[in-house]
N, C-alpha and C positions, 0 to 999 in steps of 0.2 A: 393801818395794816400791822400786824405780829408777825415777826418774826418764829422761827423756830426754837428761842428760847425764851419766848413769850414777852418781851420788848416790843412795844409797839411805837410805828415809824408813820409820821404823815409825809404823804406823800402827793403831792401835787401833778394832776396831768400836764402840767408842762414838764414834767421832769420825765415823761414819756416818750415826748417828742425829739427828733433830730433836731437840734439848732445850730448845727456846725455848717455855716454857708459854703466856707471852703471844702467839704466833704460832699454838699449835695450840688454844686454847682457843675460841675465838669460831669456827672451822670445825666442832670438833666438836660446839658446843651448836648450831649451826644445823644439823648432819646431825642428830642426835638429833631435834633439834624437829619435821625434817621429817617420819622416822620416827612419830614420836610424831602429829603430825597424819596420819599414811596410816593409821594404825590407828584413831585414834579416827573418822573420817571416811567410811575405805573398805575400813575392816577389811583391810589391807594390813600384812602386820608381816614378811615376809621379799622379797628381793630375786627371788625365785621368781615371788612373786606379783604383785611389781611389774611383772614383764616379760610376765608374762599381762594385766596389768589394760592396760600400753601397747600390748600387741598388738590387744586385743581394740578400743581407742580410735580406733589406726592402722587397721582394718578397716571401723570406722564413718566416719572421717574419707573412705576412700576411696570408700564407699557413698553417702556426700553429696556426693561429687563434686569433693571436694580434690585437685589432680593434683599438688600439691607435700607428700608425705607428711615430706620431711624437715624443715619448719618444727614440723610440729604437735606434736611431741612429742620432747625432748631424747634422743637414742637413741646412746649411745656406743657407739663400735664393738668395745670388749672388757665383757664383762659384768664388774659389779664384785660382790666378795664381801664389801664391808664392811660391810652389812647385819648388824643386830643379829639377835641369835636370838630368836625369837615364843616369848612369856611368855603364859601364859594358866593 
């Protein structure tokens, strides 16, 4: 890779990657956890169904006459696929 003053830099794909344990470790046991409670809860175990179970919530929010649907429920604008695979 070059640089903008024309220096060129190797640069190895691990030097891409997160390797800090103590930085990804407490993000993934709270995604984990939350997974883990939408299944034991609301029988939710893929990202599919989560986006049904929010649709379905956002419909009744608006049927009760919530006019601000974006507070009600955290709705990112790219679906995400990190959702574990449903074990059963």
């Amino acid at each position: 890779m070059t640089d903008d003053l024309g220096n060129t830099h190797k640069i190895h794909i691990a030097d891409l990657l997160e390797n800090n344990v103590d930085s990804m470790m407490p993000d993934y046991i709270r995604e984990m956890s939350g997974w883990a409670a939408l299944n034991k809860h609301a029988n939710i175990g893929t990202q599919a169904e989560l986006d049904k179970y929010k649709q379905v919530a956002l419909q009744h929010s608006k049927k009760a006459g919530d006019g601000d649907l974006s507070r009600a429920i955290d709705t990112p604008s790219t679906p995400s696929s990190d959702a574990p695979p449903r074990t059963h």
